[in-house]
N, CA and C of each residue as an Amber inpcrd file, in Angstrom:
protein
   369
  87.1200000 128.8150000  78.5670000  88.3510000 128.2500000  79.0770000
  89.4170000 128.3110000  77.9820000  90.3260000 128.6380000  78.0050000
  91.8920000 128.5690000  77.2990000  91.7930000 127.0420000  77.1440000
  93.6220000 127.1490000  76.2760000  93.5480000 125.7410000  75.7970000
  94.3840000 124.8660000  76.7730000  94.6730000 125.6640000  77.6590000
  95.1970000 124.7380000  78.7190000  94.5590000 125.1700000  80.5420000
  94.1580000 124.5900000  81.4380000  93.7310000 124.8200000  82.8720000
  94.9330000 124.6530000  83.8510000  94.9020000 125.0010000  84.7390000
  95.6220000 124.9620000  85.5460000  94.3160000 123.7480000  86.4540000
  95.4560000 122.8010000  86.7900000  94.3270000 121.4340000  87.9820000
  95.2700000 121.1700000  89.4300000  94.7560000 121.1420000  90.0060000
  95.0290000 120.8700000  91.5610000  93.9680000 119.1810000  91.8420000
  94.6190000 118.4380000  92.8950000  94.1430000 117.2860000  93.3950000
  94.1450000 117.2660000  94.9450000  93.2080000 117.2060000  95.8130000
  93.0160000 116.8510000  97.4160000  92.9510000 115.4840000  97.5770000
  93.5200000 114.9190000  98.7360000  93.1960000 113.7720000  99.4780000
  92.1380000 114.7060000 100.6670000  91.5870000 113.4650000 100.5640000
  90.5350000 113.7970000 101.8400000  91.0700000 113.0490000 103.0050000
  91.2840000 113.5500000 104.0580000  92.0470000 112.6310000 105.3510000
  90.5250000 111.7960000 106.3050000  89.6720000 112.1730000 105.8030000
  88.9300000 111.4010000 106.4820000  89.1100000 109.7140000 106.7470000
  88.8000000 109.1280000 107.7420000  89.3710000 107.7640000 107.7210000
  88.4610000 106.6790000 106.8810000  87.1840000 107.1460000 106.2580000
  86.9060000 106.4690000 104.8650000  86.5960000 107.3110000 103.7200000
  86.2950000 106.1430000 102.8460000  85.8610000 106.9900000 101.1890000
  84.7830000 106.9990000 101.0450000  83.5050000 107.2580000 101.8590000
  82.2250000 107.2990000 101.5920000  81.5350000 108.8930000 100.9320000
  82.3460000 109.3310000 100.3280000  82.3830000 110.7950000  99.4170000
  82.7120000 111.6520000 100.4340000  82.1120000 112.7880000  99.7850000
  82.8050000 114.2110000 100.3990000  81.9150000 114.7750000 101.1330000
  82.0360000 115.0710000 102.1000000  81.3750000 115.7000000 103.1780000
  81.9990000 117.3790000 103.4240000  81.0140000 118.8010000 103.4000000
  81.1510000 119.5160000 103.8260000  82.4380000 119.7340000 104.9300000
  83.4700000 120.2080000 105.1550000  83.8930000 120.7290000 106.5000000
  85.2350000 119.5970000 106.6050000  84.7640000 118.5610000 105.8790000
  86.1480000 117.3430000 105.9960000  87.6650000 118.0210000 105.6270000
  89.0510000 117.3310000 106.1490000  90.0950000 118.1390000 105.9710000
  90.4290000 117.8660000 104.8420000  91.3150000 118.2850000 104.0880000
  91.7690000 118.3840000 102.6670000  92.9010000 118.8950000 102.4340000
  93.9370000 117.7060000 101.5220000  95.1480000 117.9010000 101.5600000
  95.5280000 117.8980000 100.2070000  96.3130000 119.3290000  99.6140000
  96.6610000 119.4540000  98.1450000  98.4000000 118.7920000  97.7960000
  97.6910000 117.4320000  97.5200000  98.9180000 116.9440000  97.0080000
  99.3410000 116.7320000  95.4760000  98.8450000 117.2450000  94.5290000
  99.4570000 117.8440000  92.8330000  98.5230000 119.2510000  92.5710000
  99.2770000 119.4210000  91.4660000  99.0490000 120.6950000  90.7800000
 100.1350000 120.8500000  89.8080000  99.4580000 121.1470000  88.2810000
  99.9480000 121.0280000  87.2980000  98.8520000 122.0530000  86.6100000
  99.7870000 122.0100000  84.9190000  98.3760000 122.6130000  83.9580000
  98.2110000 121.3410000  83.2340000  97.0100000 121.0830000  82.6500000
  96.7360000 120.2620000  81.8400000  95.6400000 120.7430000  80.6270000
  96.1120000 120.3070000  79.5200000  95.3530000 120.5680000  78.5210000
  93.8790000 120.1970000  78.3970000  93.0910000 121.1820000  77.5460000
  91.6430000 121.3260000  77.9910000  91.0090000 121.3400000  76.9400000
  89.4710000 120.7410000  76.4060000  88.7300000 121.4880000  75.3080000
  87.4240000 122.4880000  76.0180000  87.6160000 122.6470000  77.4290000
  86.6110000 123.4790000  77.9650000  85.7780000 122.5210000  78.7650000
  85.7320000 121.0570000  78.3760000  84.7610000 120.3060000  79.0340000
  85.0560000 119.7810000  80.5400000  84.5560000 120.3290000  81.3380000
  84.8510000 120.1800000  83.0510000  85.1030000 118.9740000  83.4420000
  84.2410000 118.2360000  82.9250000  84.1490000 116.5590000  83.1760000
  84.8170000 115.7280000  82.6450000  85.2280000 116.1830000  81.8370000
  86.3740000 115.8120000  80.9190000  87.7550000 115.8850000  82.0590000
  88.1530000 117.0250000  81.6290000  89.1770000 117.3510000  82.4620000
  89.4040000 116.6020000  83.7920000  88.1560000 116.6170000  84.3750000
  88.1810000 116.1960000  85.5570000  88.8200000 114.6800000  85.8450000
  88.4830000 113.8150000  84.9310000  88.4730000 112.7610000  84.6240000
  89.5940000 112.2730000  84.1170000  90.5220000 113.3580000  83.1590000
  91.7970000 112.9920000  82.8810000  92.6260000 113.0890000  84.2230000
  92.6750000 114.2030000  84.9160000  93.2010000 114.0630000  86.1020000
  92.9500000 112.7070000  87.3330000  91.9440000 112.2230000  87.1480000
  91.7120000 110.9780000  88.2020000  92.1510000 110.1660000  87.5410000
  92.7490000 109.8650000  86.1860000  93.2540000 108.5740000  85.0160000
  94.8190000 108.4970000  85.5630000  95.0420000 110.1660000  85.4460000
  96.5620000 110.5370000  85.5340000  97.0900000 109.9490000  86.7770000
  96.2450000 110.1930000  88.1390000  96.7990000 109.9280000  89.4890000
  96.5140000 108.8030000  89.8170000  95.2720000 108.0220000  88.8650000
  95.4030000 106.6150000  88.8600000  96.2580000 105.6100000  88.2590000
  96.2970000 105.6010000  87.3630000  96.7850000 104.8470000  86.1020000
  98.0080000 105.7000000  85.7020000  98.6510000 106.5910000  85.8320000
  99.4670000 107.3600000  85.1770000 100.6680000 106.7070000  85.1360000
 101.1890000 106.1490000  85.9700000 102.5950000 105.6650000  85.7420000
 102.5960000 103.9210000  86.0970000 101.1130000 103.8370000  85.1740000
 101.6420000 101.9750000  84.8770000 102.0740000 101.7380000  83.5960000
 102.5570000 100.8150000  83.0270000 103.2230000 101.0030000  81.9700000
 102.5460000 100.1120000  80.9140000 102.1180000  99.4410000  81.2860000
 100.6290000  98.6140000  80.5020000  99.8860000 100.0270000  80.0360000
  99.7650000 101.0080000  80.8610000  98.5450000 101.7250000  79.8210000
  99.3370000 102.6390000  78.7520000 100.6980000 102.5680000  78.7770000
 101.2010000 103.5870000  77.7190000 102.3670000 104.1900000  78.6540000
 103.2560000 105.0310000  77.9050000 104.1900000 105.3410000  78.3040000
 103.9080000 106.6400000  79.9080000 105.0330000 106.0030000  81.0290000
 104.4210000 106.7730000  82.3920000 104.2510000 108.3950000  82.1690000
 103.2650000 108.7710000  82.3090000 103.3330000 110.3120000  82.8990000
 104.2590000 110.9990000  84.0120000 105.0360000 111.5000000  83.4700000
 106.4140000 111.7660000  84.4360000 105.3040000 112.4890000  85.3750000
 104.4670000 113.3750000  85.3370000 104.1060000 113.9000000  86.2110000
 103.0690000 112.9880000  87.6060000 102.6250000 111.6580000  86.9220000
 102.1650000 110.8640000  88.1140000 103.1870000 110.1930000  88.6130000
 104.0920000 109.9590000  88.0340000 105.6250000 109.0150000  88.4650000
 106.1200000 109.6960000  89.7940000 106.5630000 111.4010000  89.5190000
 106.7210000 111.9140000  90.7570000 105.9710000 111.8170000  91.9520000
 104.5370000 111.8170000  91.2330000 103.4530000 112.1090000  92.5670000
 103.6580000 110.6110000  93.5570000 103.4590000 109.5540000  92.1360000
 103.5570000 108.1050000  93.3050000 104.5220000 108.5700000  94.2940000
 106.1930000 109.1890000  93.6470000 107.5180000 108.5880000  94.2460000
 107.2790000 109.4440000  95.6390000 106.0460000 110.9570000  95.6630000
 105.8910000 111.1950000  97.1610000 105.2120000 110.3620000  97.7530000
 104.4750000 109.0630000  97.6750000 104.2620000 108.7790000  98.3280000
 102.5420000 108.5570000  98.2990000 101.8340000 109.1690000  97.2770000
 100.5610000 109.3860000  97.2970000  99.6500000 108.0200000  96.4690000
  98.6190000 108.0080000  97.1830000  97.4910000 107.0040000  96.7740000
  96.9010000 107.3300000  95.6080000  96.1270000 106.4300000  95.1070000
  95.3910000 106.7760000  93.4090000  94.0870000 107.5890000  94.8280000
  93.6850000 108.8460000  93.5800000  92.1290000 109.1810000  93.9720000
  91.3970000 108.1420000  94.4650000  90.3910000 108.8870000  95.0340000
  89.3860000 108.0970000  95.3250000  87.9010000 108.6840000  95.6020000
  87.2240000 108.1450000  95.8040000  85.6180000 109.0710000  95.9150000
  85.6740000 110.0770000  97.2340000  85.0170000 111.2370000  97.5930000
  85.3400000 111.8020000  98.4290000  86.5340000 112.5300000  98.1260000
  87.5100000 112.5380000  97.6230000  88.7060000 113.1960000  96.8670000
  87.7140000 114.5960000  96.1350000  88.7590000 115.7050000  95.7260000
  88.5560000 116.7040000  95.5220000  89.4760000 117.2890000  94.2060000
  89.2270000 117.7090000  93.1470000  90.0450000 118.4750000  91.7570000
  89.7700000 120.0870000  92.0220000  90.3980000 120.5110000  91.7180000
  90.3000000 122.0270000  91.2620000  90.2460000 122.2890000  90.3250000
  90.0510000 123.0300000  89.4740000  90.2810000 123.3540000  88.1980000
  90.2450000 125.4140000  88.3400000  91.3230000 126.2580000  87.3180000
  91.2870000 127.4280000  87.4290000  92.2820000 127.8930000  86.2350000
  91.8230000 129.0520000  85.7440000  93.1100000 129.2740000  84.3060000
  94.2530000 129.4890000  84.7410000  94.7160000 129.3380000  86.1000000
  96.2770000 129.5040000  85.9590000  96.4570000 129.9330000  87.9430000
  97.3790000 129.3450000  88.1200000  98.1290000 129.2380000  89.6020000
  97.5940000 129.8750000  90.6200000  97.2580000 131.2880000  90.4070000
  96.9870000 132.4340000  90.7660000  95.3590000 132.6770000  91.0420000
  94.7520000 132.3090000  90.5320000  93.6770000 132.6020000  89.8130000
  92.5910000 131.6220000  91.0030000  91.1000000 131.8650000  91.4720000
  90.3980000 131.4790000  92.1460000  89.7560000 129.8320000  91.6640000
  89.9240000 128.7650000  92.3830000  89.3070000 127.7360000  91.5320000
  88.1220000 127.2230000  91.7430000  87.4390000 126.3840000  91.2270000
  86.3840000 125.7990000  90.9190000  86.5130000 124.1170000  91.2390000
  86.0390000 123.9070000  92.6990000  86.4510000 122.6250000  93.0710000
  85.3670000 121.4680000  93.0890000  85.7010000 120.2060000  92.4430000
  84.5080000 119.7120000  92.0570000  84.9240000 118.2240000  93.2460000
  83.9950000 117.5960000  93.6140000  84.1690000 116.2440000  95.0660000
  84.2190000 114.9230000  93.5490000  84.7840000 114.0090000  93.6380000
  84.4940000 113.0660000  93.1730000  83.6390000 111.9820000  93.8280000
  82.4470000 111.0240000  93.0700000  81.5840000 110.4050000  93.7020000
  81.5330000 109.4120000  92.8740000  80.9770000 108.5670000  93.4770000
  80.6240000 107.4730000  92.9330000  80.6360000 106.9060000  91.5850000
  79.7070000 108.4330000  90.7480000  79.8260000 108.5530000  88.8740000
  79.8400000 109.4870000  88.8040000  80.8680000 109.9240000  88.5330000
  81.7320000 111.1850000  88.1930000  81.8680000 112.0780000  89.1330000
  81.6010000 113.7090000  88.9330000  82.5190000 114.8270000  89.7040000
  81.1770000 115.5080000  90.3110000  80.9090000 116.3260000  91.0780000
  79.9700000 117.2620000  91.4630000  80.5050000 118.4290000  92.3880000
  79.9680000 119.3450000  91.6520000  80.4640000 121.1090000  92.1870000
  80.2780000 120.9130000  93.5450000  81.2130000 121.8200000  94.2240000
  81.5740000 121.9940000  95.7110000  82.0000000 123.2060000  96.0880000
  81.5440000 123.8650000  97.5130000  82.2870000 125.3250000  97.2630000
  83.9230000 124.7300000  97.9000000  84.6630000 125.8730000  98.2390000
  86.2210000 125.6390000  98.8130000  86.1040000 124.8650000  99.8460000
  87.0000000 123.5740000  99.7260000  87.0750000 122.7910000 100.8340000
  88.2200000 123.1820000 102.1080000  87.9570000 122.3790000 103.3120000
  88.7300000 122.9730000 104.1430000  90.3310000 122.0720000 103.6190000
  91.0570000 122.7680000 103.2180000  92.4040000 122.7100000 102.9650000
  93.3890000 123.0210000 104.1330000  94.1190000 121.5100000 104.6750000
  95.0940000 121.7350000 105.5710000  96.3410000 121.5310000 105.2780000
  97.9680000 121.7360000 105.5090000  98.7650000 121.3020000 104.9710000
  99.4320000 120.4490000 105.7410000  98.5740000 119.5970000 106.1320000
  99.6580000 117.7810000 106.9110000  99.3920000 116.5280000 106.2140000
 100.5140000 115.6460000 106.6060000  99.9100000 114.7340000 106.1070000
  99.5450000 113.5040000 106.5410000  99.0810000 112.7780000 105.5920000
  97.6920000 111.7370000 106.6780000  98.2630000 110.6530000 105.7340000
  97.7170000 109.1420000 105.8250000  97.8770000 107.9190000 105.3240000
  98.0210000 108.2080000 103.4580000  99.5830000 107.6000000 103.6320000
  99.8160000 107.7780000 101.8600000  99.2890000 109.1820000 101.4160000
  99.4910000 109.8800000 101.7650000  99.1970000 111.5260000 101.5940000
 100.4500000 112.5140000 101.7820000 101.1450000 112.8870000 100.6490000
 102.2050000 113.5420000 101.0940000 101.8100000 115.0400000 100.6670000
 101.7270000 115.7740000 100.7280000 101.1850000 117.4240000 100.3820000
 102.4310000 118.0040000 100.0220000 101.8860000 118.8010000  98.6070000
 103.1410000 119.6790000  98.1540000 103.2620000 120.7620000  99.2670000
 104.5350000 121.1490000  98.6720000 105.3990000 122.1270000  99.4750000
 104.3210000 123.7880000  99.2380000
């Protein structure tokens, strides 16, 4: 991996968070690059901090990039939620489900572009 990834984030529209299920719909609401030391779980994990915690101000100065995401409208992750990770925009990714404790490999989820409760999907 380079020293920076390209990361993508899904809401899952299912109407609970009981993880990720095969075939469930999936809505890509961020995508950014974020800096990397190669470690998947790592990464993974900064991204669920970012869309959680990113723009409270108790934890440190806001991440302009979760500030926007709140101002569409979007919920912190949650289990059943979905990351991507890939070296760059273009490029095929590697999508991991979030669970309970921590991340687990997934092939391509079904990705739709509407949106569902506190779910606003990029353009």
């Amino acid at each position: 991996m380079s020293d920076t990834v390209h990361v993508q984030a899904f809401h899952n529209l299912a109407p609970s968070f009981l993880g990720y299920h095969p075939g469930a719909r999936m809505v890509r609401v961020f995508a950014a690059d974020q800096p990397t030391t190669g470690d998947v779980a790592a990464v993974c994990d900064q991204v669920f901090m970012l869309l959680n915690i990113g723009d409270d101000p108790q934890f440190g100065p806001a991440d302009p990039r979760a500030v926007e995401y709140r101002a569409r409208g979007n919920r912190s992750l949650s289990m059943g939620d979905v990351i991507a990770l890939s070296c760059g925009p273009d490029a095929e990714p590697d999508y991991y489900a979030i669970c309970a404790a921590g991340f687990i490999p997934i092939e391509a989820p079904n990705i739709v572009a509407v949106a569902g409760h506190c779910t606003t999907p990029l353009p």
